[in-house]
C-alpha positions as CSV (number, residue, x, y, z in Angstrom):
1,X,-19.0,13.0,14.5
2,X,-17.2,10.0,14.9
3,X,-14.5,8.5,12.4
4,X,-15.3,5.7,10.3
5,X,-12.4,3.6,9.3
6,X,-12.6,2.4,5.9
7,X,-10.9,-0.6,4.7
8,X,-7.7,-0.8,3.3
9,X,-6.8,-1.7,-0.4
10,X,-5.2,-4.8,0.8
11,X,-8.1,-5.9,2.9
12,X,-10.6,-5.0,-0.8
13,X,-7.9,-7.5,-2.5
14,X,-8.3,-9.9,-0.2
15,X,-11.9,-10.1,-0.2
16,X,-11.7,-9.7,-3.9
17,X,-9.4,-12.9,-4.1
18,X,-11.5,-15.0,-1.8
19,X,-14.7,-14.6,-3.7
20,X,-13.0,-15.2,-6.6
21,X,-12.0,-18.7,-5.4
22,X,-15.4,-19.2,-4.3
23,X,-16.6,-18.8,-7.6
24,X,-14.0,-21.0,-9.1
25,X,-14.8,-23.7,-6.5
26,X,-18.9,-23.2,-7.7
27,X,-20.1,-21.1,-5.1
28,X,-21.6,-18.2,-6.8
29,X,-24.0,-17.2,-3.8
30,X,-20.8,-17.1,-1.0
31,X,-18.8,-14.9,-3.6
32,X,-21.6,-12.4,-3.7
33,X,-22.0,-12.5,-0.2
34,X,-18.6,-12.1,0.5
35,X,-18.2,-9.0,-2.2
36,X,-20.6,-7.1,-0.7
37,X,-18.7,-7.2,2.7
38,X,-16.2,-4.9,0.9
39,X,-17.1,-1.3,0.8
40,X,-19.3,0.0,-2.3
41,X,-17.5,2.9,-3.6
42,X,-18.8,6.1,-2.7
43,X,-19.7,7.3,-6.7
44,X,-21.4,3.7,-7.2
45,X,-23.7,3.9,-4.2
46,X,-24.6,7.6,-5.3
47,X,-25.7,6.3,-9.2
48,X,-27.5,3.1,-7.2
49,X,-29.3,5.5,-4.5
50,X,-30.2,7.7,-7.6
51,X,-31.3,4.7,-9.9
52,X,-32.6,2.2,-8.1
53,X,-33.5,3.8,-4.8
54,X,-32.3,4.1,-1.2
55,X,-35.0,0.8,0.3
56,X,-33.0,-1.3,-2.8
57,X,-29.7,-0.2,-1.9
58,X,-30.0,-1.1,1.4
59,X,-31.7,-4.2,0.5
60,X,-28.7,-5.2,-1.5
61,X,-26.7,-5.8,1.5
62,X,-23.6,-3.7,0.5
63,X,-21.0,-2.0,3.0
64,X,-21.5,1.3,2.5
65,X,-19.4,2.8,4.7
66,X,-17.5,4.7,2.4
67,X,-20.4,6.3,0.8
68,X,-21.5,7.6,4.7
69,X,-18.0,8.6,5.3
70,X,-17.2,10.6,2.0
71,X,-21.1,12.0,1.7
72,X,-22.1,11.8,5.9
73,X,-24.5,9.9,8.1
74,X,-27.3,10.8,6.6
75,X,-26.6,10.6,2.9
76,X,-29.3,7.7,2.4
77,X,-32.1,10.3,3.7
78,X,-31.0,13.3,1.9
């Protein structure tokens, strides 16, 4: 099975930052956009798959490449 890299906390902050001067500048839709780019924690996407259901949490457009690394490939079909 291949490796998947998951993003560093300094990468998260990053991203974290930028939205946040997105937002200040007014630009509510690029921060959301650019939030989801960082990866959904694995617990999170578990309550979301569970709540809301796998077609909405893929819908929502988060990286969830921490969820497949911690929980596998197919975690979404399980």
């Amino acid at each position: 099975m291949p490796q998947i890299e998951t993003m560093s906390l300094d990468e998260k902050l990053a991203i974290a930052c930028k939205a946040a001067a997105l937002r200040k500048a007014g630009d509510e839709e690029g921060a959301s956009r650019l939030i989801r780019t960082a990866p959904m924690p694995p617990y999170l996407a578990k309550i979301y798959k569970e709540k809301v259901g796998v077609e909405e949490l893929i819908k929502s457009g988060w990286n969830l490449s921490e969820a497949e690394a911690e929980f596998g490939a197919d975690w979404l079909s399980k």
